[in-house]
C-alpha positions in Angstrom: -28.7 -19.2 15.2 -29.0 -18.0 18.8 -26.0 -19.9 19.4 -24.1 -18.3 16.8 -25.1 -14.7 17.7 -23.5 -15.4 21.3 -20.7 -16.3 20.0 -20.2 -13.3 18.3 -21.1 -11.1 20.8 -18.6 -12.5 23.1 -15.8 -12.1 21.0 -17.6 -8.4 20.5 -17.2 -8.1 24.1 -13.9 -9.5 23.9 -12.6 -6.7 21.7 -14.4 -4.0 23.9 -13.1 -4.9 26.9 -9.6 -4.3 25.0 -10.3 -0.9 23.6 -11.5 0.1 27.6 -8.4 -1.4 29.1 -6.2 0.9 27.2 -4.4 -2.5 25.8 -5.5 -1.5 22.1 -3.5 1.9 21.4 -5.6 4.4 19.5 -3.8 7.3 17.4 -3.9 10.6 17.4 -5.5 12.8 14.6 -1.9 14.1 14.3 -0.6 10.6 14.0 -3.0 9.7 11.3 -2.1 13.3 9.1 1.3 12.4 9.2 1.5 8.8 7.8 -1.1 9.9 5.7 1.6 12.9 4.5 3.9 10.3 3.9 1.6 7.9 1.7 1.0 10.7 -0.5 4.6 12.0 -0.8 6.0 8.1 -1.8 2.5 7.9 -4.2 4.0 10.6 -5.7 7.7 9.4 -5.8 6.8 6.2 -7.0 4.3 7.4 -10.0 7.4 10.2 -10.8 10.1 7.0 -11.0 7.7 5.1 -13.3 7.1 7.9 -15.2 10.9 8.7 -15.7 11.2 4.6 -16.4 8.4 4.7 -19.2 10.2 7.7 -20.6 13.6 6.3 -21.1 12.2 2.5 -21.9 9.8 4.0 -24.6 13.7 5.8 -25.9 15.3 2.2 -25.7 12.4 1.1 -27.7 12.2 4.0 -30.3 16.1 2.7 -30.9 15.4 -0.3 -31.5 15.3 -2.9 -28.6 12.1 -5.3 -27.5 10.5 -3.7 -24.6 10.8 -7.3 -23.3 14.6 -6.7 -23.9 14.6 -3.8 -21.8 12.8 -4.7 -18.9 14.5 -8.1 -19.2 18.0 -6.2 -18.5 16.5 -3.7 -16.4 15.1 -6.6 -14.1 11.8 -5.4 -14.4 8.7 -8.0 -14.2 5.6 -5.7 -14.2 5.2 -2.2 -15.0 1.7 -1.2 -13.6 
């Protein structure tokens, strides 16, 4: 068990000794708000494209057509 615990402290160590070096780059607050901006903004562009596919499949459907039709031709494996 003692063994074990060394172990992992040395690879601890290991990843320490990175972060100090400055060979593990670390990013800024600014950095993180702006990828963070991003995620949201394509969260949001992706629910408003399934959205807008739901509406004009659940048309399709109303017409007639097998949703499995549709999202056969539409090339469409999984709507989540």
């Amino acid at each position: 068990m003692v063994d074990k615990l060394r172990i992992s402290n040395a690879g601890k160590a290991q990843k320490l000794a990175a972060f100090k070096s400055g060979q593990v780059k670390m990013f800024s607050k600014e950095e993180i708000a702006a990828v963070e901006k991003k995620w949201r903004y394509w969260g949001k562009m992706r629910k408003a494209r399934r959205d807008a596919y739901l509406e004009v499949e659940g048309l399709i459907v109303d017409s007639g057509k097998a949703k499995e039709d549709v999202r056969e031709i539409c090339g469409i494996e999984e709507v989540d």
